[in-house]
Structure formats: structure tokens, C-alpha cells
Predicted model as a PDB file, atoms N, CA, C, CB and O in Angstrom, pLDDT in the B-factor column:
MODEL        1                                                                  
ATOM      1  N   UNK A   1       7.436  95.945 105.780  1.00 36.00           N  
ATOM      2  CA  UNK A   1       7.145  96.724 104.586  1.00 36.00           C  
ATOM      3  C   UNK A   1       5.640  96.934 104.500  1.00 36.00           C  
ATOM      4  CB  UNK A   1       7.686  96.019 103.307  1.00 36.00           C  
ATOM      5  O   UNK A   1       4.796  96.040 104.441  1.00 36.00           O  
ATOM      6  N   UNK A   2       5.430  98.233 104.501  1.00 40.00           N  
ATOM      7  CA  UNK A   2       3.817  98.230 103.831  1.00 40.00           C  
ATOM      8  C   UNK A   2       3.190  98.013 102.917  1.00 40.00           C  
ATOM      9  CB  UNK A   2       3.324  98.959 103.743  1.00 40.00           C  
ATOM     10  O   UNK A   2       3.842  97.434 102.049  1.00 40.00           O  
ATOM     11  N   UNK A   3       1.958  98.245 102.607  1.00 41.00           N  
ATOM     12  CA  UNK A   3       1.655  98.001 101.357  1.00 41.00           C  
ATOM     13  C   UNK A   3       1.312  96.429 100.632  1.00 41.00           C  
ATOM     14  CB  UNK A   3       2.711  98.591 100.811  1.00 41.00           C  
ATOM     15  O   UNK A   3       1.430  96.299  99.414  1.00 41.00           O  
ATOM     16  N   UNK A   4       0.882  95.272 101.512  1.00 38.00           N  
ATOM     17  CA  UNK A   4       0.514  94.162 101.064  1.00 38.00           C  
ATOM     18  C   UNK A   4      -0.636  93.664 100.895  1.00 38.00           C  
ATOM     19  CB  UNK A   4       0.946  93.538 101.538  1.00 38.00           C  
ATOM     20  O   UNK A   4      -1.617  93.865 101.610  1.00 38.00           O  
ATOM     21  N   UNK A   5      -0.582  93.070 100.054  1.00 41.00           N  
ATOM     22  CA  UNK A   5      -1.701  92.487  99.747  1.00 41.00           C  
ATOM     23  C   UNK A   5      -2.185  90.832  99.453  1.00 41.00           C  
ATOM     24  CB  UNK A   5      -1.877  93.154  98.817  1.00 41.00           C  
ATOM     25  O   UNK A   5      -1.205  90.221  99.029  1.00 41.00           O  
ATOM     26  N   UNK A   6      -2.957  90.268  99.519  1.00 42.00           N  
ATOM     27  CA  UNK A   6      -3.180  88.889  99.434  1.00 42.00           C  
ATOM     28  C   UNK A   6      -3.321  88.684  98.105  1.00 42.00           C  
ATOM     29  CB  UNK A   6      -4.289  88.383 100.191  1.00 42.00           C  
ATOM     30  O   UNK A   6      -4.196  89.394  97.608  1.00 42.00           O  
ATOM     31  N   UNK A   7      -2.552  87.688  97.080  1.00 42.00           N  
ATOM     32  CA  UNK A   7      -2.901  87.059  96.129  1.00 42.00           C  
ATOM     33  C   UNK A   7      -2.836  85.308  96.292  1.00 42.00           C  
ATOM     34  CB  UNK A   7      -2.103  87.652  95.121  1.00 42.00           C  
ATOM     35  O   UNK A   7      -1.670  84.952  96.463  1.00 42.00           O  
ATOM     36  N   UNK A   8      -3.753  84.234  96.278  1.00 41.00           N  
ATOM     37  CA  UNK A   8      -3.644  82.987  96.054  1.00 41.00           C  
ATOM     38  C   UNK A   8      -2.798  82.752  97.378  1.00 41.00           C  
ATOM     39  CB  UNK A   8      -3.048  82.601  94.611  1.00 41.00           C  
ATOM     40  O   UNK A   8      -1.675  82.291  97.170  1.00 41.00           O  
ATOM     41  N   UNK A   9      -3.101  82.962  98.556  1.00 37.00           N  
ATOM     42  CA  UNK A   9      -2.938  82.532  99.486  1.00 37.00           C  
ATOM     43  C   UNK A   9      -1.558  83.314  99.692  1.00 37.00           C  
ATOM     44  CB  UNK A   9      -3.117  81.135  99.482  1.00 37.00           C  
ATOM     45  O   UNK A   9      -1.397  83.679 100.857  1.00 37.00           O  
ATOM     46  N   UNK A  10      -0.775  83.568  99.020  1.00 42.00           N  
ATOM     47  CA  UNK A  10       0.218  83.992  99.188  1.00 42.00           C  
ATOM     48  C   UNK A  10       0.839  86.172  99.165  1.00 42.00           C  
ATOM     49  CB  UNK A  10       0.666  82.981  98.187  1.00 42.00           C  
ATOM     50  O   UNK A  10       0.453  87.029  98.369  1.00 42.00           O  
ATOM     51  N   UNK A  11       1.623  86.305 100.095  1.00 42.00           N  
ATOM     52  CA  UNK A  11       1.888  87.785  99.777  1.00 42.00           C  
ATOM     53  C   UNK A  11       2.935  88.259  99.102  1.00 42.00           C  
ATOM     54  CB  UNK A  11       1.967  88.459 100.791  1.00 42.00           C  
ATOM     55  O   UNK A  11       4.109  87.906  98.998  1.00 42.00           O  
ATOM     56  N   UNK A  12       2.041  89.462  98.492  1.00 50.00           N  
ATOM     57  CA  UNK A  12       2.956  89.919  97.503  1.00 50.00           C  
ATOM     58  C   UNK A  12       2.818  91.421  98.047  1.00 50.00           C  
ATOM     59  CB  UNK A  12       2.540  89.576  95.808  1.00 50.00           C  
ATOM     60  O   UNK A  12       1.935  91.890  98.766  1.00 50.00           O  
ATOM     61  N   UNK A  13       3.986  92.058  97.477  1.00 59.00           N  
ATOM     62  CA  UNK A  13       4.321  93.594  97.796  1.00 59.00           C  
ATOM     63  C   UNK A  13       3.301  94.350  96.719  1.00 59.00           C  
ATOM     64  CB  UNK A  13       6.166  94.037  97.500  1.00 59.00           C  
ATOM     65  O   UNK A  13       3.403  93.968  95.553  1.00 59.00           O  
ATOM     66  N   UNK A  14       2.260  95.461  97.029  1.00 68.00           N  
ATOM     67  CA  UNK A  14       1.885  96.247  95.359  1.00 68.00           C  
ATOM     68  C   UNK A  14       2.961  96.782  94.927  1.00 68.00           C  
ATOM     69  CB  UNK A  14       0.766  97.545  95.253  1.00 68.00           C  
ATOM     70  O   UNK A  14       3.031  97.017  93.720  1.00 68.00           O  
ATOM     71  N   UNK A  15       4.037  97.102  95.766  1.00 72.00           N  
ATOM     72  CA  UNK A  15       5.366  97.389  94.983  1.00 72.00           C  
ATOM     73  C   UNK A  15       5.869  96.645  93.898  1.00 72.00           C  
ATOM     74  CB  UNK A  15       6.370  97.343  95.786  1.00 72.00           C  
ATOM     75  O   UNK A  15       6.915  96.873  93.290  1.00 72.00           O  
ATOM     76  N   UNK A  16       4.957  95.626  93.665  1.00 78.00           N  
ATOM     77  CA  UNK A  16       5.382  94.672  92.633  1.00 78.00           C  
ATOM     78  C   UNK A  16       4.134  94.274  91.971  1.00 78.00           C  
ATOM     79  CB  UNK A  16       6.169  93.431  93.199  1.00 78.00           C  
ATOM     80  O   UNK A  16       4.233  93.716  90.878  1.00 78.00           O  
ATOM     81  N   UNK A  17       3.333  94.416  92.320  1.00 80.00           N  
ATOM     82  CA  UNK A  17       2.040  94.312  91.454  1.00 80.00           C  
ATOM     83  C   UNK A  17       2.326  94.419  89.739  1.00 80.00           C  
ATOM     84  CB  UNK A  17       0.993  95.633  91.952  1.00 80.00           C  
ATOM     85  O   UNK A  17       1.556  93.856  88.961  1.00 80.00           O  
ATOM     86  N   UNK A  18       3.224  95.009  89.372  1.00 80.00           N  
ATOM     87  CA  UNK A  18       3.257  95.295  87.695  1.00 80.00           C  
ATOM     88  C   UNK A  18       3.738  93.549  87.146  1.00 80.00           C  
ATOM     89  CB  UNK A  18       4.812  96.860  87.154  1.00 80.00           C  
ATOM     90  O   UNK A  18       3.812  93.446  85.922  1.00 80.00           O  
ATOM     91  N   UNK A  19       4.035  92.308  87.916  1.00 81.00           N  
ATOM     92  CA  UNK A  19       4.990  91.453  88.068  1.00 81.00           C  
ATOM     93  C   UNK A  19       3.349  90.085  88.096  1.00 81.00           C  
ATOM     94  CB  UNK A  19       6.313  91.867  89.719  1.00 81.00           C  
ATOM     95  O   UNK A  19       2.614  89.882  89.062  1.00 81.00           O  
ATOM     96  N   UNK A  20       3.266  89.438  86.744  1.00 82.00           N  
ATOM     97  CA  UNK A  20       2.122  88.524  86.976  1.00 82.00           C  
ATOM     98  C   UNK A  20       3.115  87.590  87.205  1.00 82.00           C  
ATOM     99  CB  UNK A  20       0.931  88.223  85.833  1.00 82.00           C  
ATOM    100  O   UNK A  20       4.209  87.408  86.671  1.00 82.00           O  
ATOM    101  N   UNK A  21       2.451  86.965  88.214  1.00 81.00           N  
ATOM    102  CA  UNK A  21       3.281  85.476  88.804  1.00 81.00           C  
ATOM    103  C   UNK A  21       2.606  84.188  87.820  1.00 81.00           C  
ATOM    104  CB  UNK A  21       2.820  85.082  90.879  1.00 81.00           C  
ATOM    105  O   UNK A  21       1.431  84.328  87.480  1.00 81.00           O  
ATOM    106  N   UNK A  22       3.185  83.223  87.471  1.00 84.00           N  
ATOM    107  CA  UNK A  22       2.621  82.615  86.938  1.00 84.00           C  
ATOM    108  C   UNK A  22       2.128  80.987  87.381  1.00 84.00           C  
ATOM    109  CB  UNK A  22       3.229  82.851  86.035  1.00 84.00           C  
ATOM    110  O   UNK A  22       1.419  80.109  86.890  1.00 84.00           O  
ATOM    111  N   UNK A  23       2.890  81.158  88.506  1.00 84.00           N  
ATOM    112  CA  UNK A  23       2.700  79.534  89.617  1.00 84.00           C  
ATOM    113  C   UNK A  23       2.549  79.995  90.964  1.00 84.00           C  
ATOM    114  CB  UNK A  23       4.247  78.312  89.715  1.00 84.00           C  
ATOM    115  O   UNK A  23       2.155  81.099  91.340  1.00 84.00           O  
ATOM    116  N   UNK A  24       2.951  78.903  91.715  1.00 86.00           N  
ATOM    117  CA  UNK A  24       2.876  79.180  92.812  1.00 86.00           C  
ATOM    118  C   UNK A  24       4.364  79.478  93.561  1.00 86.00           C  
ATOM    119  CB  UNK A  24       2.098  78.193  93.284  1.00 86.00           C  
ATOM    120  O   UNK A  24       4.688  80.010  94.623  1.00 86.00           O  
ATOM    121  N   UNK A  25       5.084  78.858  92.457  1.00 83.00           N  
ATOM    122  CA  UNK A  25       6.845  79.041  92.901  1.00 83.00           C  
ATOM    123  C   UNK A  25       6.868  80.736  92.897  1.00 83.00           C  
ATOM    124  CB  UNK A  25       8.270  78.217  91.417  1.00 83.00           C  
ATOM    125  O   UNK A  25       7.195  81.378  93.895  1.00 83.00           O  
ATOM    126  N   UNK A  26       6.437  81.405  91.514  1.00 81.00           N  
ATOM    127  CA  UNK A  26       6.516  82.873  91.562  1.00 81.00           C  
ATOM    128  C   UNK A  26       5.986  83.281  92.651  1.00 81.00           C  
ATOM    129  CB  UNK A  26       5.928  83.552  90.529  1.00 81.00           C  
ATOM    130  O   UNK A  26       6.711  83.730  93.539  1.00 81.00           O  
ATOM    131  N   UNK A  27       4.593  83.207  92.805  1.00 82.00           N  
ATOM    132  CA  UNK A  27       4.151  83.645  94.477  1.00 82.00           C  
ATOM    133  C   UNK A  27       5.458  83.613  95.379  1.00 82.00           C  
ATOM    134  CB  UNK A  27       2.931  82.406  95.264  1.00 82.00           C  
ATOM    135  O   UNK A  27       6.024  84.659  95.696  1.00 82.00           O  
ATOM    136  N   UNK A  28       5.759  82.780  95.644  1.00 82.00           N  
ATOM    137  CA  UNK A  28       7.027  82.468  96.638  1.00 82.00           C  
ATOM    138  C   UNK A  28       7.549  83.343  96.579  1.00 82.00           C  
ATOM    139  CB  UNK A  28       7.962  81.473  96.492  1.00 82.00           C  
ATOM    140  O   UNK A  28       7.477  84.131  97.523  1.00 82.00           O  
ATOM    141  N   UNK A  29       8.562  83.728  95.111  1.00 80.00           N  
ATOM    142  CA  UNK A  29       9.653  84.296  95.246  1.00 80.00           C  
ATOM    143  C   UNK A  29       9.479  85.617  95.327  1.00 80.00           C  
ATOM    144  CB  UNK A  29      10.444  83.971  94.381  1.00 80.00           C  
ATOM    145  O   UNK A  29      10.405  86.203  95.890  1.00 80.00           O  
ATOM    146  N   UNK A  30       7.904  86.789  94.655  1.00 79.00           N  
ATOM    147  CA  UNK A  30       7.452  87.740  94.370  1.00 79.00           C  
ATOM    148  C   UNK A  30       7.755  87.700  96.741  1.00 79.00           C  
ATOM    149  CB  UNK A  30       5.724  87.728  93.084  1.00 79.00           C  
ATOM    150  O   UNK A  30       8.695  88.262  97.304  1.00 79.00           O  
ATOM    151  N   UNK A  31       7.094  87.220  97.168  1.00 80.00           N  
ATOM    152  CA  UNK A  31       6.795  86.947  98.801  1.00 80.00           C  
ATOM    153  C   UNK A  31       8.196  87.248  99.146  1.00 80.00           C  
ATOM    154  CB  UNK A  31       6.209  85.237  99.372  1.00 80.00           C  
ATOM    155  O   UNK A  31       8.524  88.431  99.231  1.00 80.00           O  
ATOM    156  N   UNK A  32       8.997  86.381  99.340  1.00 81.00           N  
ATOM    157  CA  UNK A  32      10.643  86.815  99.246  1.00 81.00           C  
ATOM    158  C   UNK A  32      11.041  88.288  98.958  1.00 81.00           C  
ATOM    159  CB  UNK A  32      11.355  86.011  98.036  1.00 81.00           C  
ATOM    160  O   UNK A  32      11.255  89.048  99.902  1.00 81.00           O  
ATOM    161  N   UNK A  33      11.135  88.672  97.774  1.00 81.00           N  
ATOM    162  CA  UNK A  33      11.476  89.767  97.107  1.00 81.00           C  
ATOM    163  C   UNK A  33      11.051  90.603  97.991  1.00 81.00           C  
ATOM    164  CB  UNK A  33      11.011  89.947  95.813  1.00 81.00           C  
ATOM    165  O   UNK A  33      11.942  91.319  98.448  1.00 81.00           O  
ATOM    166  N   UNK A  34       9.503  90.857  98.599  1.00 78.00           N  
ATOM    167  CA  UNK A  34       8.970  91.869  98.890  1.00 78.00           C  
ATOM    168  C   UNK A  34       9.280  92.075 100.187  1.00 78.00           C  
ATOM    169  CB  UNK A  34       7.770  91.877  98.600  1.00 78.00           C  
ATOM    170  O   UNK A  34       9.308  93.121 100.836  1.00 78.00           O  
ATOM    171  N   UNK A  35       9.593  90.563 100.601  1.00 81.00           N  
ATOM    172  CA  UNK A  35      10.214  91.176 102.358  1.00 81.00           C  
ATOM    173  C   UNK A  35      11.708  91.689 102.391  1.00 81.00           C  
ATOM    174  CB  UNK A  35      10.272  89.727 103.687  1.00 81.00           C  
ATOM    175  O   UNK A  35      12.088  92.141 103.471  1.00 81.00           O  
ATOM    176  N   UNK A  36      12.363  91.678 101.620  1.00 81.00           N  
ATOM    177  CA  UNK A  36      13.885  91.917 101.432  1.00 81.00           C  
ATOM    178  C   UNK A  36      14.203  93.393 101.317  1.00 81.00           C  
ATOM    179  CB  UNK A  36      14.433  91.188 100.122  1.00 81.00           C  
ATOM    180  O   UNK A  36      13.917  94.066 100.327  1.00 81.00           O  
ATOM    181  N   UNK A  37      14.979  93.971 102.687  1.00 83.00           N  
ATOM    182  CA  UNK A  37      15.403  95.113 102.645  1.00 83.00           C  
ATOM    183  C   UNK A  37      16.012  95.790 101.369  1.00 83.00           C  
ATOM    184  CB  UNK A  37      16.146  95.095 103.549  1.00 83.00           C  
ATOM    185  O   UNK A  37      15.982  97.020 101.314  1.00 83.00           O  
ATOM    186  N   UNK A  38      16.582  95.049 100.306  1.00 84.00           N  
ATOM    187  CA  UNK A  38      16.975  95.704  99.099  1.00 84.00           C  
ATOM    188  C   UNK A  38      16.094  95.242  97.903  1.00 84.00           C  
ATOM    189  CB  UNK A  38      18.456  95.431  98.828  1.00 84.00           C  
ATOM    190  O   UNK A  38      16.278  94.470  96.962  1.00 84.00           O  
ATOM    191  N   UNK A  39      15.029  96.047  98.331  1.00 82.00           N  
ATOM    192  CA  UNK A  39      13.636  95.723  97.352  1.00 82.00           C  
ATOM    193  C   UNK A  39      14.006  96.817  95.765  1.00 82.00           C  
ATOM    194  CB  UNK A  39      11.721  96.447  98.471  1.00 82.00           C  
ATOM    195  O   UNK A  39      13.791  96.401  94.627  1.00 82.00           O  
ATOM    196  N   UNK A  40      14.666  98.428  96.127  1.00 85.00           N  
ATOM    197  CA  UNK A  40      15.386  99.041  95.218  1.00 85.00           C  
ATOM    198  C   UNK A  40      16.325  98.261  94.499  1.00 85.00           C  
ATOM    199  CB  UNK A  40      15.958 100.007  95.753  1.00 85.00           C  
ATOM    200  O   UNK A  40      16.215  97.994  93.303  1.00 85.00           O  
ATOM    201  N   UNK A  41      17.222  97.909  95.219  1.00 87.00           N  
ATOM    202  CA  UNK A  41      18.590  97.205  94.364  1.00 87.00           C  
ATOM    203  C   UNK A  41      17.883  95.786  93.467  1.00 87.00           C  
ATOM    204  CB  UNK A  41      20.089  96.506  95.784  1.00 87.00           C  
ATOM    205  O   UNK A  41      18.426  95.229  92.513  1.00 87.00           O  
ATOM    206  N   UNK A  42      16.850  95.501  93.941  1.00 85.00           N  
ATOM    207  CA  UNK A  42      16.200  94.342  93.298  1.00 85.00           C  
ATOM    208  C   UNK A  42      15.661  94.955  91.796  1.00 85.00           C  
ATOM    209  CB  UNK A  42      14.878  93.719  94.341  1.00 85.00           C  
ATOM    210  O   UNK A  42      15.828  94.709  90.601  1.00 85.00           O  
ATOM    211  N   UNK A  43      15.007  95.784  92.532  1.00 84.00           N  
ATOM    212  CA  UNK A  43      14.286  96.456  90.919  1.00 84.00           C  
ATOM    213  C   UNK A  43      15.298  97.244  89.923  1.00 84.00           C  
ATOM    214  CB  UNK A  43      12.978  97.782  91.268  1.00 84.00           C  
ATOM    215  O   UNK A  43      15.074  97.311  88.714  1.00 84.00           O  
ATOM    216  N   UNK A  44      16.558  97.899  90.609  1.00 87.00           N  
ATOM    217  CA  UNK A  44      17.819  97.882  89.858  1.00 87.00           C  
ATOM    218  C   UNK A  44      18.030  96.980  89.023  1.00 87.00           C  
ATOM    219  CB  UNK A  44      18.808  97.838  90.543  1.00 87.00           C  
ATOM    220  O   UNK A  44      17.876  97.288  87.841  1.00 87.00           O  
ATOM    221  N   UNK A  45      18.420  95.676  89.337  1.00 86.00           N  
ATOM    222  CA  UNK A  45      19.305  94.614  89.050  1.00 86.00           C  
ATOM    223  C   UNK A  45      18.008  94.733  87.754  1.00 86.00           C  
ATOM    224  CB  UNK A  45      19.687  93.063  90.329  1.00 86.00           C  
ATOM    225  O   UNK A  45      18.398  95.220  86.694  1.00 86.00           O  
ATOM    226  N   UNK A  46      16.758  94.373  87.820  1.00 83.00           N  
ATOM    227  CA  UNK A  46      15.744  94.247  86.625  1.00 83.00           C  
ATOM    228  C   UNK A  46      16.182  95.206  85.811  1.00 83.00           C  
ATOM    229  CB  UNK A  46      14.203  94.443  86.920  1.00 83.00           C  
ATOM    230  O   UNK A  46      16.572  94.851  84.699  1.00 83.00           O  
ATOM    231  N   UNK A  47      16.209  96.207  86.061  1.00 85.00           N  
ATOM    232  CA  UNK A  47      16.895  97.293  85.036  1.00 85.00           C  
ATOM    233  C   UNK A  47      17.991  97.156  83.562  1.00 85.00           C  
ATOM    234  CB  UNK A  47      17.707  98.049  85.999  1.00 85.00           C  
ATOM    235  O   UNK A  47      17.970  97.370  82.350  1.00 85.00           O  
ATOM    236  N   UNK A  48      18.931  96.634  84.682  1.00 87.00           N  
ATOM    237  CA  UNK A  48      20.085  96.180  84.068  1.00 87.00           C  
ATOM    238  C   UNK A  48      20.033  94.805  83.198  1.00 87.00           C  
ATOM    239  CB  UNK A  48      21.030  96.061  85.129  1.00 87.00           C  
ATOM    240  O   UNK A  48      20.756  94.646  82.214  1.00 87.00           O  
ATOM    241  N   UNK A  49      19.132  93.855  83.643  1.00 85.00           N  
ATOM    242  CA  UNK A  49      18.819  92.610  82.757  1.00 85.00           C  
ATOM    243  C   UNK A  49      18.407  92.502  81.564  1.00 85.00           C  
ATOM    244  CB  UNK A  49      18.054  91.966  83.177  1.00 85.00           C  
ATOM    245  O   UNK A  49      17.222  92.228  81.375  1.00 85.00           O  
ATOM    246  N   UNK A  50      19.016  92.633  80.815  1.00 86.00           N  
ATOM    247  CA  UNK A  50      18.661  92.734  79.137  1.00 86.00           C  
ATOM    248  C   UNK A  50      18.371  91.569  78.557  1.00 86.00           C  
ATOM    249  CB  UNK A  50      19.789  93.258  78.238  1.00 86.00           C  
ATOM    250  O   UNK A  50      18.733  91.527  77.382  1.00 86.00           O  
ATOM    251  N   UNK A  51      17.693  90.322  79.077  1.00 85.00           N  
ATOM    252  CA  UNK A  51      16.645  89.116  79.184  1.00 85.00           C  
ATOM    253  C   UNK A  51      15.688  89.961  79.093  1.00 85.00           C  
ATOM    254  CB  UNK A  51      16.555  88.090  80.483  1.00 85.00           C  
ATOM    255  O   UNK A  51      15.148  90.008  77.988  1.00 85.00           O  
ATOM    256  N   UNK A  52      15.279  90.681  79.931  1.00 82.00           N  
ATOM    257  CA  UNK A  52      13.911  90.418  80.445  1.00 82.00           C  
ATOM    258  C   UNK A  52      13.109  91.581  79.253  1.00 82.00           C  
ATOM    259  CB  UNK A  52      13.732  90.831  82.430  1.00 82.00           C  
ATOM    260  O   UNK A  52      13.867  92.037  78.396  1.00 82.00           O  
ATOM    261  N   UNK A  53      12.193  91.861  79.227  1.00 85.00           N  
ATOM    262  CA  UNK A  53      11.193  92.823  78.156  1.00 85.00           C  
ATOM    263  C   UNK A  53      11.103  94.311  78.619  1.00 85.00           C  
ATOM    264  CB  UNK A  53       9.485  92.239  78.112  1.00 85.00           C  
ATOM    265  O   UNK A  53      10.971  94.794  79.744  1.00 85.00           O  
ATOM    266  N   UNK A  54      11.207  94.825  77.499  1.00 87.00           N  
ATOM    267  CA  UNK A  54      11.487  96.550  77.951  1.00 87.00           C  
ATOM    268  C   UNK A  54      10.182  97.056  78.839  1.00 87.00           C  
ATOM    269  CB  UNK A  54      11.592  97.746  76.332  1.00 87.00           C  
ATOM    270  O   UNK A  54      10.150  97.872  79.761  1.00 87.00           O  
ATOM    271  N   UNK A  55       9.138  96.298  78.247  1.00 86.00           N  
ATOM    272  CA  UNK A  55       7.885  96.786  78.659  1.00 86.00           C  
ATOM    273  C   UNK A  55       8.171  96.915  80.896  1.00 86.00           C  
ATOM    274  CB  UNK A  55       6.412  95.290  77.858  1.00 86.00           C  
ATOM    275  O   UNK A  55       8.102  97.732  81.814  1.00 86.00           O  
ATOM    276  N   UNK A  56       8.516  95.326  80.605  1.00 84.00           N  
ATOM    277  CA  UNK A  56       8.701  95.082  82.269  1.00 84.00           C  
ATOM    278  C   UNK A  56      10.060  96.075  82.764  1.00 84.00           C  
ATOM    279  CB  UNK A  56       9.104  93.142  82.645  1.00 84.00           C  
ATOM    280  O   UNK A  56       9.934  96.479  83.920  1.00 84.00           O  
ATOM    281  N   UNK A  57      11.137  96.453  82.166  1.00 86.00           N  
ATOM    282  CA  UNK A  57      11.790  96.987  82.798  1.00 86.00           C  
ATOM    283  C   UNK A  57      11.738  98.618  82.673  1.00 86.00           C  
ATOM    284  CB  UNK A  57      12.830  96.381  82.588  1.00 86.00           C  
ATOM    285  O   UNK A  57      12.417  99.440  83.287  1.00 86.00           O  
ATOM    286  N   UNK A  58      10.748  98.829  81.715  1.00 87.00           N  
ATOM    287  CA  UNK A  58       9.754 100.317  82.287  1.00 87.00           C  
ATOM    288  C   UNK A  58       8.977 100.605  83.599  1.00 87.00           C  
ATOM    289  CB  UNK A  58       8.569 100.505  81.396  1.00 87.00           C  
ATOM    290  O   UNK A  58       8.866 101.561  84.366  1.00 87.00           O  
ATOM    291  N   UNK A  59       8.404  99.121  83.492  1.00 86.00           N  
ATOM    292  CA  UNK A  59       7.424  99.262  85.025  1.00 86.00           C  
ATOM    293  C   UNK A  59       8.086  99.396  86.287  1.00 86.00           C  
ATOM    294  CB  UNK A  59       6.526  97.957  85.345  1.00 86.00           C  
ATOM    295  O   UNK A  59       7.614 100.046  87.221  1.00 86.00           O  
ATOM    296  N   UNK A  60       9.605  98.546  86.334  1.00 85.00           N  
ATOM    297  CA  UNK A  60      10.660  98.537  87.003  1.00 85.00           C  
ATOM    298  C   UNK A  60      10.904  99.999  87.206  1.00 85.00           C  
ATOM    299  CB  UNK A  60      11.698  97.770  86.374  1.00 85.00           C  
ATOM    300  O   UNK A  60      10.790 100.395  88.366  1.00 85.00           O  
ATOM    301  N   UNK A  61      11.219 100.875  86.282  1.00 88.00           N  
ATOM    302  CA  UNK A  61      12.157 102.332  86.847  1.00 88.00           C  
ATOM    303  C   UNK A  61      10.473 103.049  86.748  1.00 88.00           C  
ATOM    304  CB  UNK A  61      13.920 103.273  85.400  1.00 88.00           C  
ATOM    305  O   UNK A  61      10.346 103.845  87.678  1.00 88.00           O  
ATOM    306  N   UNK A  62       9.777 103.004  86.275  1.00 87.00           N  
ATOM    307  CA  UNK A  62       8.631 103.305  87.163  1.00 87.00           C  
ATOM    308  C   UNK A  62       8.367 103.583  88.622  1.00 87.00           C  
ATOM    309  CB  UNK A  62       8.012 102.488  87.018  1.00 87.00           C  
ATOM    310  O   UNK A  62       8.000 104.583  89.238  1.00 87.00           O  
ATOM    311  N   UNK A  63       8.696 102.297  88.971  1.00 84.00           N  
ATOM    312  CA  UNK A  63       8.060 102.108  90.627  1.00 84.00           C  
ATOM    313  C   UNK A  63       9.665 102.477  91.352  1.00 84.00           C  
ATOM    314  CB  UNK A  63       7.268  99.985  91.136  1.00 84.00           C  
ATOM    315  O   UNK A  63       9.715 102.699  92.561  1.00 84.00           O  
ATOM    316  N   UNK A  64      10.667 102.509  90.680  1.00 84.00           N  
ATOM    317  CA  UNK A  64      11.705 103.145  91.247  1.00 84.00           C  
ATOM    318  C   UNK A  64      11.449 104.874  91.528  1.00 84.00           C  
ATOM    319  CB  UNK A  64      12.899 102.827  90.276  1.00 84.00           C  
ATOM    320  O   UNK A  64      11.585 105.477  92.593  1.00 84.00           O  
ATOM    321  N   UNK A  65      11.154 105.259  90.573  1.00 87.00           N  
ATOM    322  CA  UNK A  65      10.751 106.450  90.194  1.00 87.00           C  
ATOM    323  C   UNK A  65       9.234 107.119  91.652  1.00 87.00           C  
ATOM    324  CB  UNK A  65      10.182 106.089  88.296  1.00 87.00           C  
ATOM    325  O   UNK A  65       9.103 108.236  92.151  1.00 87.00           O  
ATOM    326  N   UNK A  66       8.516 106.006  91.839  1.00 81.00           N  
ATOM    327  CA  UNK A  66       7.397 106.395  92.465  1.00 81.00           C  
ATOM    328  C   UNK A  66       7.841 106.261  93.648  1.00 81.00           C  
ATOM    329  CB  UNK A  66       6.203 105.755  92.194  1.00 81.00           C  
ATOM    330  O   UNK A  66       7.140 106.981  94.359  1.00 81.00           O  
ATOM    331  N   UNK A  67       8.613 105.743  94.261  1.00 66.00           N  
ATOM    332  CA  UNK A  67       9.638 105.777  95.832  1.00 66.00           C  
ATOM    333  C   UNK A  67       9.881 107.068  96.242  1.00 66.00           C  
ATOM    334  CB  UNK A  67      11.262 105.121  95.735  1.00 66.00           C  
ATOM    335  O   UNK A  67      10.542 107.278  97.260  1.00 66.00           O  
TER     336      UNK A  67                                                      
ENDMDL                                                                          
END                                                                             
């Protein structure tokens, strides 16, 4: 995948940049996420999660949107 960048030793996708990690476990999983061929269906599934904050699941069909 293109598009990476170094945060805290760890990589993250800017495809996900809208996404503040808050440990080092998030690093991990943001790292995960970004190598995973269903990086769309990922930001889907955020979509659909009505947990999470509208704000974040704007940024979500955002970057769906910018694909």
C-alpha cells in the first residue's frame, strides 16, 4: 500500500491519518489495518458503527469518498 508514513516508531497508512492513536497498542492496530487488503470494507464497517462519533465516521466516508 502506498502512502506511509512514520509515527512513534510505528506505521501508519495517511489513509488513516484522520484516526489519533492513543498508545502504542493503537499504533499496532492503525499498522495492521493499513496493511490489510480490505482497508475499504474496514472504513465501511466504521460507517456502520453507531459507538463510534459522527465526527469520526464523517472522516471515514470522507476518505472513502477520496479513493
Amino acid at each position: 500500500m502506498k502512502g506511509y508514513t512514520k509515527m512513534c516508531g510505528e506505521v501508519a497508512s495517511t489513509q488513516l491519518n484522520f484516526i489519533k492513536p492513543l498508545s502504542q497498542c493503537d499504533y499496532a492496530l492503525l499498522d495492521e489495518v493499513a496493511k490489510s487488503e480490505d482497508l475499504n470494507s474496514i472504513l465501511t464497517m466504521l460507517l456502520l458503527d453507531d459507538t463510534l462519533s459522527d465526527s469520526l465516521r464523517r472522516k471515514a466516508l470522507m476518505q472513502l469518498k477520496a479513493k
